[in-house]
C-alpha positions as CSV (number, residue, x, y, z in Angstrom):
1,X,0.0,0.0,0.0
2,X,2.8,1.9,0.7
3,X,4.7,2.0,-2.7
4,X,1.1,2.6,-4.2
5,X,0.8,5.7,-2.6
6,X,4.4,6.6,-3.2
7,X,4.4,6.4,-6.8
8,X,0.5,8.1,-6.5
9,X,2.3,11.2,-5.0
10,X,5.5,11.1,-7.4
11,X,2.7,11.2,-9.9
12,X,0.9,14.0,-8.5
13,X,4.1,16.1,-8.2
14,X,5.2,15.5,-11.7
15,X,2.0,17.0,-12.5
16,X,1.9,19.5,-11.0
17,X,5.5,20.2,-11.9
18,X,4.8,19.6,-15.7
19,X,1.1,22.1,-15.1
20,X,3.3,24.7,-13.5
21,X,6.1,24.7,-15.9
22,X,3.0,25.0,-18.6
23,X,2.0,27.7,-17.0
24,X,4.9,29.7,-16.3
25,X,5.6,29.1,-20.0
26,X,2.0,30.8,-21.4
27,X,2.6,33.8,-19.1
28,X,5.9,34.3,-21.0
29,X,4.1,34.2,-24.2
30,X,1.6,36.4,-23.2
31,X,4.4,38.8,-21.8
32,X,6.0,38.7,-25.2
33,X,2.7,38.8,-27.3
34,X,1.8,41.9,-24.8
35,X,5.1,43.5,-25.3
36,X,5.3,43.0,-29.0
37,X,1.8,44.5,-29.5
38,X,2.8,47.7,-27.6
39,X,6.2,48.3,-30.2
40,X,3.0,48.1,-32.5
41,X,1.4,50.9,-31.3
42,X,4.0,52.9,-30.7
43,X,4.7,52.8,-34.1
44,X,1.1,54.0,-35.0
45,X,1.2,56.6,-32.5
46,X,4.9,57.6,-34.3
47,X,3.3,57.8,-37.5
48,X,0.1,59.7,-36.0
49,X,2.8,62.3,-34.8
50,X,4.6,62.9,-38.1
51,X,1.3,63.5,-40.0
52,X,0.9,67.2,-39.3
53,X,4.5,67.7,-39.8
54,X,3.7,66.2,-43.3
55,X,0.6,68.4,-43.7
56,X,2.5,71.5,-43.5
57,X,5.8,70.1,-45.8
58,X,2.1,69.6,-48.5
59,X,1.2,73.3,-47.8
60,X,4.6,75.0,-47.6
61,X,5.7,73.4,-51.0
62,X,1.9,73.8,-52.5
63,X,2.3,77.4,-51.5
64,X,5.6,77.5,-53.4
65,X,4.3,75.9,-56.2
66,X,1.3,78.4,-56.8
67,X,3.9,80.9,-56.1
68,X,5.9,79.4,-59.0
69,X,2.6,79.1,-61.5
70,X,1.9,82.7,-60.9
71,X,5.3,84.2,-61.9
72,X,5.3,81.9,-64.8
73,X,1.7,82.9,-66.1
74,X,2.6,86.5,-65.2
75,X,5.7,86.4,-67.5
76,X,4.7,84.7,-70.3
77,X,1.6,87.0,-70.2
78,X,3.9,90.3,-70.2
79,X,6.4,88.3,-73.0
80,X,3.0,86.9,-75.5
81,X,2.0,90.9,-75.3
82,X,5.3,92.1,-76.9
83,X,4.9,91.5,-80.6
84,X,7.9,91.7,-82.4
85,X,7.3,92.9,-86.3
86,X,10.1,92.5,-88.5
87,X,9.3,95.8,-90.2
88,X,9.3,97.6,-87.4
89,X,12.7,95.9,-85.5
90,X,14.2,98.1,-83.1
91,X,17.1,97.9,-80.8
92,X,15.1,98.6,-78.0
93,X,11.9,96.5,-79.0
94,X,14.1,93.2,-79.2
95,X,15.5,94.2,-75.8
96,X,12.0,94.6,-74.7
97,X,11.1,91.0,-76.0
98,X,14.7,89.3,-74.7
99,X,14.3,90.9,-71.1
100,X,10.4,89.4,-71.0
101,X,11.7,86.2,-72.3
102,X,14.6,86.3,-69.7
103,X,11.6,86.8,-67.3
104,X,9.6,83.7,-68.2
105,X,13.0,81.7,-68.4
106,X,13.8,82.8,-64.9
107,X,10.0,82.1,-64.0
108,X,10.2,78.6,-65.3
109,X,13.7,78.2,-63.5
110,X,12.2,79.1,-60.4
């Protein structure tokens, strides 16, 4: 009866042993699952954070841009009014029309 009982308890311990060892081993798991899921969201809320940043790169470079259209529609407007007439070719009518082209050349450099 003895041994029985022995080998009953040895049992007993060895499962408990093996539960606890189970155990231990899904709380580490969890541990890492939980940690792993919070570098997640940290990297969401990092991305959340640069978004306005991003919004005003957008609206400092659109401003630039429409900056950039204007000059160019203002200078070719100025340089398509100068009409050059090869009758009537001055030295200072062909200036007129290079300094409005060098306008809309700069304009377009911009």
């Amino acid at each position: 009866m003895k041994k029985s009982i022995i080998i009953i308890l040895a049992v007993v311990v060895i499962l408990v042993i093996w539960a606890v060892s189970v155990y231990n081993g899904l709380v580490t798991m969890d541990e890492n699952v939980s940690g792993q899921w919070a570098n997640v969201e940290t990297q969401y809320q990092r991305r959340a954070d640069l978004i306005p940043n991003l919004v005003n790169t957008v609206k400092g470079y659109a401003t630039h841009e429409k900056e950039t259209l204007e000059g160019v529609v203002a200078a070719r407007s100025q340089a398509t009014q100068i009409k050059v007439d090869a009758a009537d070719l001055t030295p200072e009518k062909l200036a007129q029309y290079q300094k409005a082209q060098g306008a809309v050349t700069s304009a377009l450099g911009k």
